[in-house]
PDB file of N, CA, C and O in Angstrom:
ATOM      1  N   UNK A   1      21.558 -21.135 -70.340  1.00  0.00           N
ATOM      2  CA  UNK A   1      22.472 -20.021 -70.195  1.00  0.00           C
ATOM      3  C   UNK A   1      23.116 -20.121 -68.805  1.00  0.00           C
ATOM      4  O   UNK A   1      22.436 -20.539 -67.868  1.00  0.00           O
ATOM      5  N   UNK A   2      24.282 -19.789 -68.643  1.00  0.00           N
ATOM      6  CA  UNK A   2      25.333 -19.817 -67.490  1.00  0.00           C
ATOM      7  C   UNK A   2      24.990 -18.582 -66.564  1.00  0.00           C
ATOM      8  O   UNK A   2      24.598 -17.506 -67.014  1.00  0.00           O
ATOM      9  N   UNK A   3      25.173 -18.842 -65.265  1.00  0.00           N
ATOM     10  CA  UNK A   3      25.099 -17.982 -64.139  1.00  0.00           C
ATOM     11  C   UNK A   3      25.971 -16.923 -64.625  1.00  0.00           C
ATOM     12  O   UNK A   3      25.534 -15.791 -64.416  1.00  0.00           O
ATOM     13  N   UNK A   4      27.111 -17.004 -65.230  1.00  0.00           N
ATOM     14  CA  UNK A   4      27.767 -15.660 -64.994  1.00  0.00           C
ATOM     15  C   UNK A   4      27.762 -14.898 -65.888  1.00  0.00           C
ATOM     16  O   UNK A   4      28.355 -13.820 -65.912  1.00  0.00           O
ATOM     17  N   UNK A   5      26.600 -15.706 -67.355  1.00  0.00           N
ATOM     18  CA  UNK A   5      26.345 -15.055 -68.457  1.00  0.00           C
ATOM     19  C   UNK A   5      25.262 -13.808 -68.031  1.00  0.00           C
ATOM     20  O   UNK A   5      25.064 -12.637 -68.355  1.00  0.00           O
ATOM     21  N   UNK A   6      24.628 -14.925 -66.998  1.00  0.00           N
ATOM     22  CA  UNK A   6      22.776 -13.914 -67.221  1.00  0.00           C
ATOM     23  C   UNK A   6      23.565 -12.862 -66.421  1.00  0.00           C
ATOM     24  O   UNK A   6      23.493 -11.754 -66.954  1.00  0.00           O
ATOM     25  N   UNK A   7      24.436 -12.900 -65.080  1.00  0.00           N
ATOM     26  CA  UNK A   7      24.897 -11.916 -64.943  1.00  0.00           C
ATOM     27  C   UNK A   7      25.864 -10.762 -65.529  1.00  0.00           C
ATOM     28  O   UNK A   7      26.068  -9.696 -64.948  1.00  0.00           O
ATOM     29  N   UNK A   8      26.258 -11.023 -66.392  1.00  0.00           N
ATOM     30  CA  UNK A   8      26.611 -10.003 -67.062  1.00  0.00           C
ATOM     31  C   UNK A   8      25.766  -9.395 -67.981  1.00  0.00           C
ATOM     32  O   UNK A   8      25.913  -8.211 -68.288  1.00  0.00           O
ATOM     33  N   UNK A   9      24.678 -10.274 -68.562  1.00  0.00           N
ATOM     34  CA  UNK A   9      22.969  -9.163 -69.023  1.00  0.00           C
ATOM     35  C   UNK A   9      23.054  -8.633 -68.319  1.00  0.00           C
ATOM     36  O   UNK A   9      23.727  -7.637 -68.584  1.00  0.00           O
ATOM     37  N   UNK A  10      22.526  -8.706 -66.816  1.00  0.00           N
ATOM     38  CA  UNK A  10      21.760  -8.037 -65.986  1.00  0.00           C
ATOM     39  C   UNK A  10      22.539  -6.935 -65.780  1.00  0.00           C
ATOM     40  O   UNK A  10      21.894  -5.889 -65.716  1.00  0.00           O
ATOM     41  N   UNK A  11      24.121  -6.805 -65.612  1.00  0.00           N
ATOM     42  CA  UNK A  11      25.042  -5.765 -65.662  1.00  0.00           C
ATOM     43  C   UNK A  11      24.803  -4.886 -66.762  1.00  0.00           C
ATOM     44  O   UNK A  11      24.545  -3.739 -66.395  1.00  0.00           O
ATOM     45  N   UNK A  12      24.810  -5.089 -68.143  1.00  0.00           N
ATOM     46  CA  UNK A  12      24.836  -5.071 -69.164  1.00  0.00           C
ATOM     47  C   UNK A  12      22.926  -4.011 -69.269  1.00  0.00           C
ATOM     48  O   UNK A  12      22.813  -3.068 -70.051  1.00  0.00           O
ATOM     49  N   UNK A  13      22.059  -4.338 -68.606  1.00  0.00           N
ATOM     50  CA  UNK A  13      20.911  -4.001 -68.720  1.00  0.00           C
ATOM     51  C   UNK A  13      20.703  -2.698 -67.765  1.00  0.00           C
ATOM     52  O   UNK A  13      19.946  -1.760 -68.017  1.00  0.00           O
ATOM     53  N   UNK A  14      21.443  -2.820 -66.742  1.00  0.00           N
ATOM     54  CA  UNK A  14      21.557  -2.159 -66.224  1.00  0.00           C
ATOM     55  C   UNK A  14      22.298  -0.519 -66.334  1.00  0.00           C
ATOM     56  O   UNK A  14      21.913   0.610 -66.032  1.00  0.00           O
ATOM     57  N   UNK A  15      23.302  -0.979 -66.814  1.00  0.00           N
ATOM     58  CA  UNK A  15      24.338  -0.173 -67.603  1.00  0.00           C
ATOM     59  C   UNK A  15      23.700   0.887 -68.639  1.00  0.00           C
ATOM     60  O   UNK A  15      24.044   2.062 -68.775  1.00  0.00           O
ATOM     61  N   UNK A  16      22.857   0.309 -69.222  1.00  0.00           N
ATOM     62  CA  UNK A  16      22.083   0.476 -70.413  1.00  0.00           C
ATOM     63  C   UNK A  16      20.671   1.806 -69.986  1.00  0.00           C
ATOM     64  O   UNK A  16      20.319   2.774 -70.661  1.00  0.00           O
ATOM     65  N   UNK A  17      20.329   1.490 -69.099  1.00  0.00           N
ATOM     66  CA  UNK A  17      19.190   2.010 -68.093  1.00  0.00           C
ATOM     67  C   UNK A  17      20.150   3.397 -68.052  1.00  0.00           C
ATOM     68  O   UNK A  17      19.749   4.545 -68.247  1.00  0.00           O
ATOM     69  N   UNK A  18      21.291   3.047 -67.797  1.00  0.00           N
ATOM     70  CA  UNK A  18      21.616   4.275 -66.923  1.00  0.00           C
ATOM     71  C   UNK A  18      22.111   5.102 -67.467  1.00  0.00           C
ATOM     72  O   UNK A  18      22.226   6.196 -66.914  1.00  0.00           O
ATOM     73  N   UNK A  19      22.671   4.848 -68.980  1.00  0.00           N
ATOM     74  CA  UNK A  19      23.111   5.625 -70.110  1.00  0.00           C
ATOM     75  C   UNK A  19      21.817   6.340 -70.449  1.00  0.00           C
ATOM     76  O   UNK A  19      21.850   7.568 -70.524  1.00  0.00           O
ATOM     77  N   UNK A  20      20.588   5.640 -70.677  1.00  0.00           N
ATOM     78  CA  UNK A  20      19.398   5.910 -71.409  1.00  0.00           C
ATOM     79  C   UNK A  20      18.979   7.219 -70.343  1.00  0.00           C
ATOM     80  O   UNK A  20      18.705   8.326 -70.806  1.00  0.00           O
ATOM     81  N   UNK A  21      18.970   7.006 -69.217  1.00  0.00           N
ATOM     82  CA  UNK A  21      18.893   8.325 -68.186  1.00  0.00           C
ATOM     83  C   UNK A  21      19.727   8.954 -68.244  1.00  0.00           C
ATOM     84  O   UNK A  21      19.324  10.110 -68.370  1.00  0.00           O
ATOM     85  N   UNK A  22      20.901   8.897 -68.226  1.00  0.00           N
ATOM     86  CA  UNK A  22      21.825   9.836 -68.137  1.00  0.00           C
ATOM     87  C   UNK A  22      21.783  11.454 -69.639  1.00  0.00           C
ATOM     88  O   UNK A  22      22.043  12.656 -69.678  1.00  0.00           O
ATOM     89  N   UNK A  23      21.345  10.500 -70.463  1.00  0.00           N
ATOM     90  CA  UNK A  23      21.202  11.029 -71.818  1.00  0.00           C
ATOM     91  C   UNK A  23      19.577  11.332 -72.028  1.00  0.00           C
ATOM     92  O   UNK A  23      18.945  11.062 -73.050  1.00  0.00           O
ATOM     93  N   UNK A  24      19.079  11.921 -70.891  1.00  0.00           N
ATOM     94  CA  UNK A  24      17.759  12.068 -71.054  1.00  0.00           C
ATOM     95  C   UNK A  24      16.967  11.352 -72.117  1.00  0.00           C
ATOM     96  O   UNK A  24      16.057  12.051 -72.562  1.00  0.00           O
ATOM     97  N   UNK A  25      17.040  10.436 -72.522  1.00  0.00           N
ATOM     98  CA  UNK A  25      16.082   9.480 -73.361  1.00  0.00           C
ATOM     99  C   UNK A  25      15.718   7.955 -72.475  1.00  0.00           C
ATOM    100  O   UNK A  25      16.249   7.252 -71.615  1.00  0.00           O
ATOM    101  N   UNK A  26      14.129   7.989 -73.523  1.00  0.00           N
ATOM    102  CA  UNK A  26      13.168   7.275 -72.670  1.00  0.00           C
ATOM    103  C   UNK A  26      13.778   6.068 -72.280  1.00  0.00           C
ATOM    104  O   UNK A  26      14.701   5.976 -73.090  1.00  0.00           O
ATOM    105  N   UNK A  27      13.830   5.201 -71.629  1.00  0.00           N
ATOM    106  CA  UNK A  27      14.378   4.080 -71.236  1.00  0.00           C
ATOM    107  C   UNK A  27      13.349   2.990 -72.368  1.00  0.00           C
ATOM    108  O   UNK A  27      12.135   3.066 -72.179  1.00  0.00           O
ATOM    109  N   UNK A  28      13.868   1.970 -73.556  1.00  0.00           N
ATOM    110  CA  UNK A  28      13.220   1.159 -73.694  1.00  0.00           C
ATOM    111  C   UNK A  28      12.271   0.178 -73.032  1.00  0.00           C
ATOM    112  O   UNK A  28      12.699  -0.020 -71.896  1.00  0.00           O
ATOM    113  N   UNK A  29      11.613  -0.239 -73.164  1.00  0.00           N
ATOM    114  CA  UNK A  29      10.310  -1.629 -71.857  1.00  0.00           C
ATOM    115  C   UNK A  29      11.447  -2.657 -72.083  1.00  0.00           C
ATOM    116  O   UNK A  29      12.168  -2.903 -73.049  1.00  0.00           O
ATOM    117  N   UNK A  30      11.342  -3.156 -70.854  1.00  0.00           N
ATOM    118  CA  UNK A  30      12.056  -4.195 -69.784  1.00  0.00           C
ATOM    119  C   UNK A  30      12.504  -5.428 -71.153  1.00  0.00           C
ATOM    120  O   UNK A  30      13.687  -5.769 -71.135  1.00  0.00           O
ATOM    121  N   UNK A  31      11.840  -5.899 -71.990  1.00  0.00           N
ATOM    122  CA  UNK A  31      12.403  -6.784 -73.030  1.00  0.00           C
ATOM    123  C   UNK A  31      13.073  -6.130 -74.104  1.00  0.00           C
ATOM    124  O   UNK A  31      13.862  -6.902 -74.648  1.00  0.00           O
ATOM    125  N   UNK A  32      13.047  -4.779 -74.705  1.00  0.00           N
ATOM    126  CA  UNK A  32      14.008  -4.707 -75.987  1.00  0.00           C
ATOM    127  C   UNK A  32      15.370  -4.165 -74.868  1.00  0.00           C
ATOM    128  O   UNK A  32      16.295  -3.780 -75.584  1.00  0.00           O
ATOM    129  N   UNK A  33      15.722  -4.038 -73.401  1.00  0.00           N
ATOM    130  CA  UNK A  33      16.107  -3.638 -72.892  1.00  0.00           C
ATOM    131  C   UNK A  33      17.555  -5.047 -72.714  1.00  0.00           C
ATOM    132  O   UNK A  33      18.778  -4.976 -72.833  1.00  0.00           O
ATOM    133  N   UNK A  34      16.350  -6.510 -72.298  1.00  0.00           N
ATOM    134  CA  UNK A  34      16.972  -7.997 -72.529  1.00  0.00           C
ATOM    135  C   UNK A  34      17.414  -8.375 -73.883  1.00  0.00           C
ATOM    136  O   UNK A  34      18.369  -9.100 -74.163  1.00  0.00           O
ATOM    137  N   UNK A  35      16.526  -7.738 -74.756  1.00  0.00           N
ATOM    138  CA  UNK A  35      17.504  -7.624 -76.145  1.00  0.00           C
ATOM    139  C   UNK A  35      18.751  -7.365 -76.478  1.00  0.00           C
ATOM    140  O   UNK A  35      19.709  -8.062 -76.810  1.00  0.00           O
ATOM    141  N   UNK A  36      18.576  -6.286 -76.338  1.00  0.00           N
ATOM    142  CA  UNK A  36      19.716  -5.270 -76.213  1.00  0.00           C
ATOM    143  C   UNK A  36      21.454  -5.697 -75.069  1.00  0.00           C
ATOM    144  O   UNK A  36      22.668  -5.734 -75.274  1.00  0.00           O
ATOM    145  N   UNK A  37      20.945  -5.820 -74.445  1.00  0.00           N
ATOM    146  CA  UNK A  37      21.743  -6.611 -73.311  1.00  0.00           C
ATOM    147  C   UNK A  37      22.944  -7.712 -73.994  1.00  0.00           C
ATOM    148  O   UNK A  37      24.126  -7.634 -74.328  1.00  0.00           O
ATOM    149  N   UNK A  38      21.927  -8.705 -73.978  1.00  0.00           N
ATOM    150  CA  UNK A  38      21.979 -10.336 -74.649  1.00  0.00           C
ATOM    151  C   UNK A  38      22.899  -9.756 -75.769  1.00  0.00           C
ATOM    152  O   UNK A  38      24.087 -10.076 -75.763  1.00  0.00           O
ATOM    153  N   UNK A  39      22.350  -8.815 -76.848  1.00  0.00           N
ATOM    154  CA  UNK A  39      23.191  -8.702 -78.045  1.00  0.00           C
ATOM    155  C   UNK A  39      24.538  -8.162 -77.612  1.00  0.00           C
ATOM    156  O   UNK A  39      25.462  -8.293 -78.416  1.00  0.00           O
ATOM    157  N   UNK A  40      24.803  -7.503 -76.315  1.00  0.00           N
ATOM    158  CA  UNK A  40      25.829  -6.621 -76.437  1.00  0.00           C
ATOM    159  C   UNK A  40      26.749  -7.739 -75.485  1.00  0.00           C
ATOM    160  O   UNK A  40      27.961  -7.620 -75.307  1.00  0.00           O
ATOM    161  N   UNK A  41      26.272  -8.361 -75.166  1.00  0.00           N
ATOM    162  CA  UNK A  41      27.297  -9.224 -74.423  1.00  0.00           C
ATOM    163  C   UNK A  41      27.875 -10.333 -75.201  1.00  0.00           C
ATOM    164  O   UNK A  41      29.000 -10.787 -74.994  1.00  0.00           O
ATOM    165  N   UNK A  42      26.937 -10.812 -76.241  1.00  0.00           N
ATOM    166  CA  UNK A  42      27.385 -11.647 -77.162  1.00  0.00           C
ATOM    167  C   UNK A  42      28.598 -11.239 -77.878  1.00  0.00           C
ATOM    168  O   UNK A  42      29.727 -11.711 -77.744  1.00  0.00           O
ATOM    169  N   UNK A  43      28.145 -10.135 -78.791  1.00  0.00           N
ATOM    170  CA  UNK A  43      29.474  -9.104 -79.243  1.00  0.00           C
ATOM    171  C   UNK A  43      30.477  -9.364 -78.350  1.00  0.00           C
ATOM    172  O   UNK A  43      31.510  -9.924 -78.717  1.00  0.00           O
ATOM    173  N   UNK A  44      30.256  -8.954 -76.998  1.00  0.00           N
ATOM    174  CA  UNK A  44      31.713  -8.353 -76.454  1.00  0.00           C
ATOM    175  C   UNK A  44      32.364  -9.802 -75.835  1.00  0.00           C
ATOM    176  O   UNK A  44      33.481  -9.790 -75.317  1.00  0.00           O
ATOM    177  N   UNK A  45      31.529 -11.098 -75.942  1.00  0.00           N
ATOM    178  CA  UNK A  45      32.339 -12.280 -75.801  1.00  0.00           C
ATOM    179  C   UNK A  45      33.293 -12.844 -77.173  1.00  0.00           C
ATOM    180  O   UNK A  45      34.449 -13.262 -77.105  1.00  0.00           O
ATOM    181  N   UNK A  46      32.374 -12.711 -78.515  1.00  0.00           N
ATOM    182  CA  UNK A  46      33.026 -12.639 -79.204  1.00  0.00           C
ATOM    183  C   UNK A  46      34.168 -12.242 -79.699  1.00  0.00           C
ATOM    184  O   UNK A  46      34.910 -12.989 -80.336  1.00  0.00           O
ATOM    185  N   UNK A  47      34.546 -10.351 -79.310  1.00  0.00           N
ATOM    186  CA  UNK A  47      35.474  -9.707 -79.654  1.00  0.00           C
ATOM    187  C   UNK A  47      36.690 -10.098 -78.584  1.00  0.00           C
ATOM    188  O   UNK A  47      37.866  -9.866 -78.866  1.00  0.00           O
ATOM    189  N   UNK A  48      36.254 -10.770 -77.218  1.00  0.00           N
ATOM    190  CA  UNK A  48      37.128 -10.996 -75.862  1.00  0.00           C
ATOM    191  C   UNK A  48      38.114 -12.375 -76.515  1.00  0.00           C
ATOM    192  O   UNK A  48      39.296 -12.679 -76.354  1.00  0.00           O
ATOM    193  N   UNK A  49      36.729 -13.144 -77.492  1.00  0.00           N
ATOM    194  CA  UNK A  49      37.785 -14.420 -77.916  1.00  0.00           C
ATOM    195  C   UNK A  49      38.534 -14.315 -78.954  1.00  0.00           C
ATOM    196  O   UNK A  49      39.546 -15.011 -79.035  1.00  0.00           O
ATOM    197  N   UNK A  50      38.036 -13.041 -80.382  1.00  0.00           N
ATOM    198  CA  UNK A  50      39.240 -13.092 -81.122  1.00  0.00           C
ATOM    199  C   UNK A  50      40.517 -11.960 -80.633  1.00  0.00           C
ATOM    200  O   UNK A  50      41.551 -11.728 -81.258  1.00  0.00           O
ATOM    201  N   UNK A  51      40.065 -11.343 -79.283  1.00  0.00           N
ATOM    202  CA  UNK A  51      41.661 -10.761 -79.329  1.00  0.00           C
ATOM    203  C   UNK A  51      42.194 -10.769 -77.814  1.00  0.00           C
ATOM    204  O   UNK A  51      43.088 -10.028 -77.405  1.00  0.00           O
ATOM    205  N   UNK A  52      41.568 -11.637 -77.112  1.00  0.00           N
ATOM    206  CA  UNK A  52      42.005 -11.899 -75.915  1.00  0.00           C
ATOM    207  C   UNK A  52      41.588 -10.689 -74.294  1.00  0.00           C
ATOM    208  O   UNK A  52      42.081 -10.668 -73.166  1.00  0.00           O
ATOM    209  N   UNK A  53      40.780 -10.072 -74.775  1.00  0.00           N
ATOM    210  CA  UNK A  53      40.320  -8.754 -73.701  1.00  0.00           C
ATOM    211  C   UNK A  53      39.223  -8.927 -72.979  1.00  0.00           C
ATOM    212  O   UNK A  53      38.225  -9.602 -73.234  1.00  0.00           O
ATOM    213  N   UNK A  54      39.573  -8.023 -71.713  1.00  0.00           N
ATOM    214  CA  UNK A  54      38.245  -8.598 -70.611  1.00  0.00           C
ATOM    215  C   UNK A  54      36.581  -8.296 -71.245  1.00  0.00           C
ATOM    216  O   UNK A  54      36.194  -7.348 -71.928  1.00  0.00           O
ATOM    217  N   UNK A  55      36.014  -9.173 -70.862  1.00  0.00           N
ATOM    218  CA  UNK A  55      34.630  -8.865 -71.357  1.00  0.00           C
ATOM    219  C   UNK A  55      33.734  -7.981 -70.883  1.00  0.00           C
ATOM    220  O   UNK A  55      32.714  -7.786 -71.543  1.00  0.00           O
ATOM    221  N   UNK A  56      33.923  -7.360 -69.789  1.00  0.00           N
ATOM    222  CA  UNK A  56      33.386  -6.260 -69.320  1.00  0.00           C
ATOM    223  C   UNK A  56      34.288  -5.138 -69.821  1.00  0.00           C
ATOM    224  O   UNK A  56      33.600  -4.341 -70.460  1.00  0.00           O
ATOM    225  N   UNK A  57      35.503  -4.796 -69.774  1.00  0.00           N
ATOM    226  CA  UNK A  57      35.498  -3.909 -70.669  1.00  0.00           C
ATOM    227  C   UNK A  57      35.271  -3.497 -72.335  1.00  0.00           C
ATOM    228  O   UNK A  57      35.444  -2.440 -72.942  1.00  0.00           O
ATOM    229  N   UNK A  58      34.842  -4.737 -72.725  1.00  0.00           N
ATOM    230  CA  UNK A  58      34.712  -4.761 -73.967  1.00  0.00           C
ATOM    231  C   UNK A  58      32.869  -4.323 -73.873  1.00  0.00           C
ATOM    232  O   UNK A  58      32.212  -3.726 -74.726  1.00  0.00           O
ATOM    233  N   UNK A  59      32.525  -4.730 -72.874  1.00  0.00           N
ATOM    234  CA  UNK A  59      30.618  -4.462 -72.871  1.00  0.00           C
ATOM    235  C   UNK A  59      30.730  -2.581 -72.672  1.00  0.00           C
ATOM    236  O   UNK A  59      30.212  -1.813 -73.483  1.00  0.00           O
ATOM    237  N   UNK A  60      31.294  -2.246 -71.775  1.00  0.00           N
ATOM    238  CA  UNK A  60      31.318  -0.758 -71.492  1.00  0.00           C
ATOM    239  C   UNK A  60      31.549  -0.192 -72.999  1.00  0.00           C
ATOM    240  O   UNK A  60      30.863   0.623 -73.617  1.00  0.00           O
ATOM    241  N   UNK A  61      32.761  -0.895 -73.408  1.00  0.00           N
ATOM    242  CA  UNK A  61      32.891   0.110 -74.871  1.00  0.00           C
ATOM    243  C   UNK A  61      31.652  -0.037 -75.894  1.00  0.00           C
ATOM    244  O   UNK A  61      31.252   0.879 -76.612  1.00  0.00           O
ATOM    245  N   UNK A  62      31.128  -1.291 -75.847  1.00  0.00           N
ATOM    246  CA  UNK A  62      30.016  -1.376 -77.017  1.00  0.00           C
ATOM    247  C   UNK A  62      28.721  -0.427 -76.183  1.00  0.00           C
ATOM    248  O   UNK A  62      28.014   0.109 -77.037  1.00  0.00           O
ATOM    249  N   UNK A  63      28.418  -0.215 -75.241  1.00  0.00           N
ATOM    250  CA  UNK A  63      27.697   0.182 -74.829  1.00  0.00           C
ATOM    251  C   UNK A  63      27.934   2.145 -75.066  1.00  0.00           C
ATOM    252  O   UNK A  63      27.021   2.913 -75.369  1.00  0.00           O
ATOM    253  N   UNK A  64      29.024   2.440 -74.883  1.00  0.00           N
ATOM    254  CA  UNK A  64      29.396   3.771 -75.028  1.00  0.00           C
ATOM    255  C   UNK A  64      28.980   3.993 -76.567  1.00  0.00           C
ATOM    256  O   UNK A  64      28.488   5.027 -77.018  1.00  0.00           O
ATOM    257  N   UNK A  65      29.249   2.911 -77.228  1.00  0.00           N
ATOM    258  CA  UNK A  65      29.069   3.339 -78.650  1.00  0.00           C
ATOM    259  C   UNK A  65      27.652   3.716 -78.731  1.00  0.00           C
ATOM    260  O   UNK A  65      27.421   4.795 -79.276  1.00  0.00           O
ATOM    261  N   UNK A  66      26.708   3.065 -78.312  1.00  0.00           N
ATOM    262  CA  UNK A  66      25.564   2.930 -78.769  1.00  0.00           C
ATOM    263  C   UNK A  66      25.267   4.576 -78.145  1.00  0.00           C
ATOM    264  O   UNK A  66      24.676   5.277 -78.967  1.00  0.00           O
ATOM    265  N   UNK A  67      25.549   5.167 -77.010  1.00  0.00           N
ATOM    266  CA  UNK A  67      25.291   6.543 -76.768  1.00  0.00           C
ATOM    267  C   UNK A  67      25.222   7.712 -78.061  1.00  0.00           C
ATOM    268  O   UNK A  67      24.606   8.729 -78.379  1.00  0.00           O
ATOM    269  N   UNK A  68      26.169   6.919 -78.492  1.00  0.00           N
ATOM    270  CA  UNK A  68      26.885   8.333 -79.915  1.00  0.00           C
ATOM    271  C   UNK A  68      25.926   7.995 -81.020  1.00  0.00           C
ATOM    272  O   UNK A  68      25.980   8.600 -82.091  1.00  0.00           O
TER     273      UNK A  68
END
């Protein structure tokens, strides 16, 4: 895996942490957390290559979803 992949997990994990607090619910343990991450960045590279959009804003939106 690429340096600027794991960093965007770690963004991505982070992000995630802070929704899970923000929304008073428990924070998942540190691996379904790397799960979770990994999956949402995959998605949002995917969706960046079929329509051309930044991949961090595409992680924020999948991540907002998962709030609702």
């Amino acid at each position: 895996m690429g340096f600027i992949r794991q960093q965007e997990e770690k963004l991505a994990m982070r992000f995630l942490s802070w929704q899970y607090e923000k929304l008073k619910k428990p924070v998942p343990p540190e691996v379904e957390l790397e799960l979770q991450a990994a999956k949402i960045v995959a998605e949002a590279h995917d969706i960046a290559r079929a329509r051309g959009r930044n991949v961090m804003a595409i992680i924020k939106d999948l991540i907002s979803e998962i709030k609702k």
